[in-house]
TISE-877377 format. One record per residue (C-alpha): y, x, z; residue number from 1; residue in three letters. Coordinates in steps of 0.1 Angstrom, whole numbers. Layout:
// TISE-877377
site v: Y; u: X; w: Z; seq: NUM; type: ALA
...
***
This chain:
// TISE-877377
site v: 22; u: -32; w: -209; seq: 1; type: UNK
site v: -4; u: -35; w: -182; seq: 2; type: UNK
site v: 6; u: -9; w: -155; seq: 3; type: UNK
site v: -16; u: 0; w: -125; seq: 4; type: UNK
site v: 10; u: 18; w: -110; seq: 5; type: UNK
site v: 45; u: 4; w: -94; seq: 6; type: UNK
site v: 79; u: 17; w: -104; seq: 7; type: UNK
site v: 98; u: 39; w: -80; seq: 8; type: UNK
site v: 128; u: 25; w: -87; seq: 9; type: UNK
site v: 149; u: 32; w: -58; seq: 10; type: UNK
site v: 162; u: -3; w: -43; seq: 11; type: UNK
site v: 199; u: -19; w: -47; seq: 12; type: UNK
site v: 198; u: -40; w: -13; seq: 13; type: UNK
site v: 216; u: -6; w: 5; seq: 14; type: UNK
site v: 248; u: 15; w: -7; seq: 15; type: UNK
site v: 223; u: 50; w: -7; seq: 16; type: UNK
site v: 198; u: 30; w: -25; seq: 17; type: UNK
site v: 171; u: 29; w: 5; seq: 18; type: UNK
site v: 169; u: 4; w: 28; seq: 19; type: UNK
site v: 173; u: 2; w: 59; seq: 20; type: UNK
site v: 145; u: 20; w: 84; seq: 21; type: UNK
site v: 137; u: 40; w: 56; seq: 22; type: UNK
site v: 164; u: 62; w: 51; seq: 23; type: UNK
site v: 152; u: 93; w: 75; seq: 24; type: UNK
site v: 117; u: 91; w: 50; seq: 25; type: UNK
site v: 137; u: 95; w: 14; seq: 26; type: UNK
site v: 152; u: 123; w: 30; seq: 27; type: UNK
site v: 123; u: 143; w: 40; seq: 28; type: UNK
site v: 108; u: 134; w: 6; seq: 29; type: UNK
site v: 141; u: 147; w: -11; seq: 30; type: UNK
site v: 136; u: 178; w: 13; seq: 31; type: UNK
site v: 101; u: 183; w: -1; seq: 32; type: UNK
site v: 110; u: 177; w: -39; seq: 33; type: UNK
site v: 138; u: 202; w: -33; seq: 34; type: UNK
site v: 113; u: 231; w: -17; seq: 35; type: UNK
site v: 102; u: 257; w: -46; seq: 36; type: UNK
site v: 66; u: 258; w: -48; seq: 37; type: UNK
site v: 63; u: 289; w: -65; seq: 38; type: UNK
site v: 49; u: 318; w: -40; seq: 39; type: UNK
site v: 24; u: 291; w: -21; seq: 40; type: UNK
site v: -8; u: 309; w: -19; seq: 41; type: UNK
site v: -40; u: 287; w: -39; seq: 42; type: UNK
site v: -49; u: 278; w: -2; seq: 43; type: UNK
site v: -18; u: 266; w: 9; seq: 44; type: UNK
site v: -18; u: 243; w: -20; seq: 45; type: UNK
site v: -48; u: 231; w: -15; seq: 46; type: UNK
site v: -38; u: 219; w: 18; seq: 47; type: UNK
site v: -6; u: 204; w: 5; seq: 48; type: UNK
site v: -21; u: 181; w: -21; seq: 49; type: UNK
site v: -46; u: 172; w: 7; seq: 50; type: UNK
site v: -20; u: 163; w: 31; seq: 51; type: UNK
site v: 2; u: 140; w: 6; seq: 52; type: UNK
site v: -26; u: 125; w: -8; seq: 53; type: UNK
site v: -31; u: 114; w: 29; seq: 54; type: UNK
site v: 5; u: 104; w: 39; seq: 55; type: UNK
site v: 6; u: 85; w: 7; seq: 56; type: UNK
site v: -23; u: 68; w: 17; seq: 57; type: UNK
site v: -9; u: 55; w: 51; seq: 58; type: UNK
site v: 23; u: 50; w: 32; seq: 59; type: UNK
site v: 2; u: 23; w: 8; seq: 60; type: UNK
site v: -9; u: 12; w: 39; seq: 61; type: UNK
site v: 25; u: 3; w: 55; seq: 62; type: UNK
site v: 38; u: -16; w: 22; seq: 63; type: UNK
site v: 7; u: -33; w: 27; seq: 64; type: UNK
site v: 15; u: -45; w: 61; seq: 65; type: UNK
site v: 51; u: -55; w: 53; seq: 66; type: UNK
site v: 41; u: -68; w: 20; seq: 67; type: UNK
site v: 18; u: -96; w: 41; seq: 68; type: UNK
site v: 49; u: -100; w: 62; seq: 69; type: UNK
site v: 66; u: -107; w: 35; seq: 70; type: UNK
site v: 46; u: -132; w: 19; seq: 71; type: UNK
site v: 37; u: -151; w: 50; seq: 72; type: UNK
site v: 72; u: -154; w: 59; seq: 73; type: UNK
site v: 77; u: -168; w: 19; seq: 74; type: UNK
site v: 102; u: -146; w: 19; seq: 75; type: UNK
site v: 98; u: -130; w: -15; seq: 76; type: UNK
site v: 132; u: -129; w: -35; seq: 77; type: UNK
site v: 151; u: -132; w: -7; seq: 78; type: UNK
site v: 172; u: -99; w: -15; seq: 79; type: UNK
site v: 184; u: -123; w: -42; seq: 80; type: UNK
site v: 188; u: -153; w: -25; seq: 81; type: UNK
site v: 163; u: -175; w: -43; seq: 82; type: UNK
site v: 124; u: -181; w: -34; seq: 83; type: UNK
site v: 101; u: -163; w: -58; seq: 84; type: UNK
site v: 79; u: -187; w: -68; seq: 85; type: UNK
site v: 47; u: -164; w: -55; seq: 86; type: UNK
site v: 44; u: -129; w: -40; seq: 87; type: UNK
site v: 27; u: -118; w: -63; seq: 88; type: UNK
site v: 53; u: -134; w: -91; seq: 89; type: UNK
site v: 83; u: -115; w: -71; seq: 90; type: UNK
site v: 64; u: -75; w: -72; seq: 91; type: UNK
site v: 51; u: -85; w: -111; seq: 92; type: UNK
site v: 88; u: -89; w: -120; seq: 93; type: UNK
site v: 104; u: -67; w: -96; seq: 94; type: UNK
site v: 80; u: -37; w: -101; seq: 95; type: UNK
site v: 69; u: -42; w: -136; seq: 96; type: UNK
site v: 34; u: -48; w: -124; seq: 97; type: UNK
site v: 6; u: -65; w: -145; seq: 98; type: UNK
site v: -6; u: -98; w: -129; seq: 99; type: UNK
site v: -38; u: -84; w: -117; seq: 100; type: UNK
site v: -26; u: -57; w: -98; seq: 101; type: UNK
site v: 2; u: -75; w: -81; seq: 102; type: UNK
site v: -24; u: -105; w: -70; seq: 103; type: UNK
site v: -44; u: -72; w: -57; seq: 104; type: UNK
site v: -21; u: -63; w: -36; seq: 105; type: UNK
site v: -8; u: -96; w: -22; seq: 106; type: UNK
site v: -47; u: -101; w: -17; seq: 107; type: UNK
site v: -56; u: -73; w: -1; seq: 108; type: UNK
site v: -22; u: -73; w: 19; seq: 109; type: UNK
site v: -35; u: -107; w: 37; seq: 110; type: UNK
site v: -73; u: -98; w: 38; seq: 111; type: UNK
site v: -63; u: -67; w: 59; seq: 112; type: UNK
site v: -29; u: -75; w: 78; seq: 113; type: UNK
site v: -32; u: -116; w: 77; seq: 114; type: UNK
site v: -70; u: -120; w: 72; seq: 115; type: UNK
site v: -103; u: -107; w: 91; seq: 116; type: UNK
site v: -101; u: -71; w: 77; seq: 117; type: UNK
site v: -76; u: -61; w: 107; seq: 118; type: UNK
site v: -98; u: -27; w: 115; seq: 119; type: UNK
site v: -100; u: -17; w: 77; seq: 120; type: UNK
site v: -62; u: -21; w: 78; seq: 121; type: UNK
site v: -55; u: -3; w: 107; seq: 122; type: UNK
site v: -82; u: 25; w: 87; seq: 123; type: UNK
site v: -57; u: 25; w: 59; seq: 124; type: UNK
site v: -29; u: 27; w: 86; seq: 125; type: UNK
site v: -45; u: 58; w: 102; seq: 126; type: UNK
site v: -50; u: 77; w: 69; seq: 127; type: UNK
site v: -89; u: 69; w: 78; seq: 128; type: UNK
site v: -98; u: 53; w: 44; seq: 129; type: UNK
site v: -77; u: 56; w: 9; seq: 130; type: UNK
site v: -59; u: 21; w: -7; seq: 131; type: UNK
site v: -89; u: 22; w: -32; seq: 132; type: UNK
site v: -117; u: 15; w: -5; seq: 133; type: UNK
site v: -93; u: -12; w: 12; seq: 134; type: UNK
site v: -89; u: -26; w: -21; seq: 135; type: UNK
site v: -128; u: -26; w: -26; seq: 136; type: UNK
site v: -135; u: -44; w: 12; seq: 137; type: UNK
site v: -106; u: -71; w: 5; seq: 138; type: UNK
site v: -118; u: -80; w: -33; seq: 139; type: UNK
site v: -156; u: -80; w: -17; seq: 140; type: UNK
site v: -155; u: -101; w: 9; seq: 141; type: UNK
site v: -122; u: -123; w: -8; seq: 142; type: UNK
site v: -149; u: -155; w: -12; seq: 143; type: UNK
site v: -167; u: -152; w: 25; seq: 144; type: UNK
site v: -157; u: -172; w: 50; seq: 145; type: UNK
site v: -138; u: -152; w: 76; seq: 146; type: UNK
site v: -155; u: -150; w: 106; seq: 147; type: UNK
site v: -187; u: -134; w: 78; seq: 148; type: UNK
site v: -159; u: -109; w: 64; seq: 149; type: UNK
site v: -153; u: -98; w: 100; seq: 150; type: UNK
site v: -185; u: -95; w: 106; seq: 151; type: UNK
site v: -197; u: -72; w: 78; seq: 152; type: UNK
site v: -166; u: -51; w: 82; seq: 153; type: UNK
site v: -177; u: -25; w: 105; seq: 154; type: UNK
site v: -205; u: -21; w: 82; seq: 155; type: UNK
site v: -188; u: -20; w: 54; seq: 156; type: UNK
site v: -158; u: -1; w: 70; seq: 157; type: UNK
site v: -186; u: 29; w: 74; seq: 158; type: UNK
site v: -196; u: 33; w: 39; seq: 159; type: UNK
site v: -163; u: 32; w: 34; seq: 160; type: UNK
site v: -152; u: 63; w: 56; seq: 161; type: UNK
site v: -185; u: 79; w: 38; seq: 162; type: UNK
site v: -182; u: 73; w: 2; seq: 163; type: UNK
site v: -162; u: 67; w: -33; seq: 164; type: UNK
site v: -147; u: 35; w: -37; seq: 165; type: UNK
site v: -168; u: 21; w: -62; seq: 166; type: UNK
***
Protein backbone atom coordinates (compact mmCIF):
# COMPACT_ATOMS: atom_id res chain seq x y z
CA UNK A 1 0.00 0.00 0.00
CA UNK A 2 1.51 3.35 -0.94
CA UNK A 3 0.49 5.79 1.78
CA UNK A 4 1.11 9.55 1.71
CA UNK A 5 0.15 9.99 4.99
CA UNK A 6 2.04 8.64 8.43
CA UNK A 7 0.31 6.60 11.04
CA UNK A 8 -0.54 8.19 14.39
CA UNK A 9 0.34 5.54 16.24
CA UNK A 10 0.95 6.79 19.59
CA UNK A 11 4.71 5.79 20.55
CA UNK A 12 5.96 2.86 23.10
CA UNK A 13 9.35 4.64 24.15
CA UNK A 14 7.09 6.30 27.35
CA UNK A 15 4.62 4.52 29.97
CA UNK A 16 1.58 7.23 28.63
CA UNK A 17 2.60 6.48 25.29
CA UNK A 18 4.10 10.12 24.41
CA UNK A 19 7.39 10.94 24.82
CA UNK A 20 8.95 12.98 26.63
CA UNK A 21 8.60 17.10 25.90
CA UNK A 22 5.54 16.23 24.35
CA UNK A 23 3.23 15.22 26.84
CA UNK A 24 1.64 18.84 27.80
CA UNK A 25 0.70 18.88 23.55
CA UNK A 26 -1.30 15.23 23.54
CA UNK A 27 -3.08 16.72 26.32
CA UNK A 28 -4.31 19.85 24.79
CA UNK A 29 -5.12 17.79 21.64
CA UNK A 30 -7.09 15.24 23.94
CA UNK A 31 -8.68 18.49 25.40
CA UNK A 32 -9.76 19.56 21.83
CA UNK A 33 -10.99 16.07 20.67
CA UNK A 34 -12.95 15.94 23.91
CA UNK A 35 -14.77 19.60 23.19
CA UNK A 36 -18.41 19.08 21.49
CA UNK A 37 -18.48 20.89 18.42
CA UNK A 38 -22.03 21.11 18.10
CA UNK A 39 -23.40 24.80 18.74
CA UNK A 40 -20.13 26.55 17.06
CA UNK A 41 -21.54 29.06 14.83
CA UNK A 42 -20.48 28.52 10.70
CA UNK A 43 -17.93 31.37 11.48
CA UNK A 44 -16.41 30.01 14.37
CA UNK A 45 -15.76 27.03 12.37
CA UNK A 46 -14.37 28.54 9.83
CA UNK A 47 -11.86 29.94 11.98
CA UNK A 48 -11.14 26.68 13.73
CA UNK A 49 -10.21 24.64 10.68
CA UNK A 50 -8.13 27.66 9.71
CA UNK A 51 -6.30 27.74 12.82
CA UNK A 52 -5.40 23.78 12.88
CA UNK A 53 -4.62 23.69 9.55
CA UNK A 54 -1.97 26.26 10.67
CA UNK A 55 -0.73 24.64 13.96
CA UNK A 56 -0.46 21.47 11.99
CA UNK A 57 1.50 23.12 9.68
CA UNK A 58 4.17 24.34 12.23
CA UNK A 59 3.72 21.01 13.82
CA UNK A 60 5.09 19.30 10.21
CA UNK A 61 7.53 21.82 10.61
CA UNK A 62 8.98 20.76 14.00
CA UNK A 63 9.13 16.90 13.03
CA UNK A 64 10.92 18.31 10.29
CA UNK A 65 13.47 19.86 12.39
CA UNK A 66 13.98 16.93 14.69
CA UNK A 67 13.63 14.50 12.00
CA UNK A 68 17.13 16.20 10.38
CA UNK A 69 18.38 15.94 13.90
CA UNK A 70 17.72 12.74 13.86
CA UNK A 71 19.26 11.69 10.79
CA UNK A 72 22.38 13.72 11.18
CA UNK A 73 23.03 12.35 14.49
CA UNK A 74 22.42 8.51 12.55
CA UNK A 75 20.42 8.08 15.22
CA UNK A 76 17.42 6.42 13.60
CA UNK A 77 16.34 3.11 15.52
CA UNK A 78 17.91 4.00 18.33
CA UNK A 79 14.53 3.51 20.51
CA UNK A 80 15.41 0.00 19.60
CA UNK A 81 18.86 -0.18 20.10
CA UNK A 82 20.03 -1.02 16.63
CA UNK A 83 21.06 1.56 13.57
CA UNK A 84 18.40 1.70 10.88
CA UNK A 85 20.11 1.27 8.03
CA UNK A 86 18.71 4.86 6.51
CA UNK A 87 16.30 7.45 7.85
CA UNK A 88 14.25 7.15 5.56
CA UNK A 89 14.39 3.07 5.94
CA UNK A 90 13.61 3.66 9.92
CA UNK A 91 9.99 6.14 9.18
CA UNK A 92 9.12 3.59 6.01
CA UNK A 93 8.95 0.74 8.53
CA UNK A 94 8.11 2.54 11.60
CA UNK A 95 5.27 4.69 10.01
CA UNK A 96 4.13 2.44 7.25
CA UNK A 97 5.24 4.97 4.79
CA UNK A 98 5.88 4.27 1.00
CA UNK A 99 9.56 4.85 -0.01
CA UNK A 100 8.97 8.04 -1.70
CA UNK A 101 7.42 9.82 0.82
CA UNK A 102 9.70 8.85 3.60
CA UNK A 103 12.93 9.89 1.20
CA UNK A 104 10.61 13.28 0.93
CA UNK A 105 10.72 13.98 4.13
CA UNK A 106 14.29 12.98 5.15
CA UNK A 107 15.05 15.24 1.97
CA UNK A 108 13.31 18.06 2.65
CA UNK A 109 14.19 17.67 6.51
CA UNK A 110 18.01 18.43 5.51
CA UNK A 111 17.36 20.88 2.59
CA UNK A 112 15.52 23.07 5.20
CA UNK A 113 17.08 22.39 8.76
CA UNK A 114 20.68 20.87 7.50
CA UNK A 115 20.82 22.34 4.02
CA UNK A 116 20.58 26.09 2.44
CA UNK A 117 16.78 26.39 2.77
CA UNK A 118 17.22 27.64 6.56
CA UNK A 119 14.57 30.78 5.92
CA UNK A 120 12.01 28.43 4.11
CA UNK A 121 12.29 26.28 7.34
CA UNK A 122 11.97 28.77 9.70
CA UNK A 123 8.70 29.87 7.15
CA UNK A 124 7.36 26.44 7.87
CA UNK A 125 8.33 26.98 11.57
CA UNK A 126 6.36 30.22 11.79
CA UNK A 127 3.18 28.82 10.15
CA UNK A 128 4.33 31.28 7.19
CA UNK A 129 4.21 28.62 4.39
CA UNK A 130 2.34 25.03 4.51
CA UNK A 131 4.72 21.45 4.34
CA UNK A 132 3.48 21.27 0.59
CA UNK A 133 5.45 24.53 -0.51
CA UNK A 134 8.51 23.49 1.65
CA UNK A 135 8.27 20.20 0.08
CA UNK A 136 8.11 21.98 -3.46
CA UNK A 137 11.44 24.42 -2.65
CA UNK A 138 13.47 21.31 -1.16
CA UNK A 139 12.59 18.81 -4.27
CA UNK A 140 13.33 22.06 -6.64
CA UNK A 141 16.45 23.05 -5.75
CA UNK A 142 17.54 19.12 -4.40
CA UNK A 143 20.26 19.05 -7.56
CA UNK A 144 21.70 22.91 -7.20
CA UNK A 145 24.58 23.46 -5.60
CA UNK A 146 23.97 25.11 -2.26
CA UNK A 147 25.25 28.32 -2.23
CA UNK A 148 22.56 28.60 -5.87
CA UNK A 149 19.69 27.04 -3.63
CA UNK A 150 20.31 29.82 -1.11
CA UNK A 151 20.42 32.13 -3.39
CA UNK A 152 17.11 31.58 -5.20
CA UNK A 153 15.38 31.06 -1.98
CA UNK A 154 14.08 34.42 -1.11
CA UNK A 155 12.79 34.33 -4.51
CA UNK A 156 11.39 31.37 -4.42
CA UNK A 157 10.30 31.70 -0.70
CA UNK A 158 7.95 34.71 -2.12
CA UNK A 159 5.95 32.85 -4.58
CA UNK A 160 5.75 30.65 -2.07
CA UNK A 161 4.00 32.89 0.66
CA UNK A 162 1.84 33.92 -2.60
CA UNK A 163 0.70 30.87 -4.29
CA UNK A 164 -0.41 27.00 -4.48
CA UNK A 165 2.17 24.58 -4.16
CA UNK A 166 2.31 23.30 -7.45
Amino acid sequence: MDSNTHSTRPSTSHPAGTPGGLSALAAELQVLADQPRDGLADAARAERVLALQGLADRLHGQMLAELADLDARGAAGAEHGLPAPSTAAWLRHRLHLSASTASGLVRTARALYRGPLVATGQALADGAISPAHAQVLAAGTHDLPGHRAAAAEPVLLAGARGLGPP
